[in-house]
C-alpha positions in Angstrom: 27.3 5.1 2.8 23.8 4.3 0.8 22.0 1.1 1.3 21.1 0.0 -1.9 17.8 -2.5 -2.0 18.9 -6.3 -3.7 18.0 -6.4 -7.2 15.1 -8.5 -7.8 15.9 -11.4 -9.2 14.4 -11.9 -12.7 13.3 -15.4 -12.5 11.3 -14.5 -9.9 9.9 -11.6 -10.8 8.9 -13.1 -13.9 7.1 -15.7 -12.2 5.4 -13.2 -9.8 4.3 -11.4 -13.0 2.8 -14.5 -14.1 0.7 -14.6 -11.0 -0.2 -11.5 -10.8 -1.4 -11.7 -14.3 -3.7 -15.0 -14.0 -5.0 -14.1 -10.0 -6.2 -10.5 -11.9 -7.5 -12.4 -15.2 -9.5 -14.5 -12.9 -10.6 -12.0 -10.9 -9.2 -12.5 -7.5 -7.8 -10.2 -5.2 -4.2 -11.2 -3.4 -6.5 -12.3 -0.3 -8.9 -14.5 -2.4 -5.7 -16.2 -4.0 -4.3 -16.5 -0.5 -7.1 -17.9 1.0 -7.6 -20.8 -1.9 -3.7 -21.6 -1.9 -4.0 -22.1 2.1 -1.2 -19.4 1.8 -0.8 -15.7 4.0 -1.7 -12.8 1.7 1.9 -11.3 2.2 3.2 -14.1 1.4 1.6 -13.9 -2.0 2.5 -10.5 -2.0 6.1 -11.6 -1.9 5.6 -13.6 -4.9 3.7 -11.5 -7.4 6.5 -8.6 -6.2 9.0 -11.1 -6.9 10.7 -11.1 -3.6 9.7 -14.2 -2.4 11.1 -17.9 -3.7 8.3 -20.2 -3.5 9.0 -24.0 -3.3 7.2 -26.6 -5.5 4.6 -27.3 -3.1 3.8 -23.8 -3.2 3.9 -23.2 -6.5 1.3 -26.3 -7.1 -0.5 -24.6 -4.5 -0.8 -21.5 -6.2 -1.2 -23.5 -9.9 -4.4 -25.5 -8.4 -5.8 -22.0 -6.6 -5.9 -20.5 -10.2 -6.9 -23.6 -12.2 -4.1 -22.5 -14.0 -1.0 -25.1 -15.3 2.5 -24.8 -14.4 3.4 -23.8 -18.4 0.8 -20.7 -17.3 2.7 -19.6 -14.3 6.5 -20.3 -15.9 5.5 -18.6 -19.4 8.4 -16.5 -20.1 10.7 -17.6 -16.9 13.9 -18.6 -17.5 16.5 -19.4 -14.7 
């Protein structure tokens, strides 16, 4: 029998587009973003691959990290 991998989940791979978009707009690698969101860089990683599901805290983490709003991050995300 073949193991198939999950399908990503489309919310969240549209919001780890989003971030992936702004961090790279703005210049920052994944460990620059980690570092100013207090986050770990795989954690991130997670995120912009859309395999992570990041709570609010995080997310204002992240929004704050990339003076970017939450309207920036959500563009496009639908649940």
């Amino acid at each position: 029998m073949m193991h198939r991998m999950p399908l990503r989940d489309r919310t969240l791979s549209a919001f780890g587009r989003n971030v992936a978009k702004l961090r790279s707009d703005r210049g920052f690698s994944q460990d620059r973003l980690a570092e100013k969101s207090d986050l770990d860089r795989t954690y991130v990683s997670g995120i912009e691959r859309g395999v992570r599901n990041p709570g609010i805290k995080t997310v204002l983490k992240i929004a704050k990290a990339l003076n970017a709003s939450l309207d920036d991050l959500c563009k496009g995300v639908s649940a």
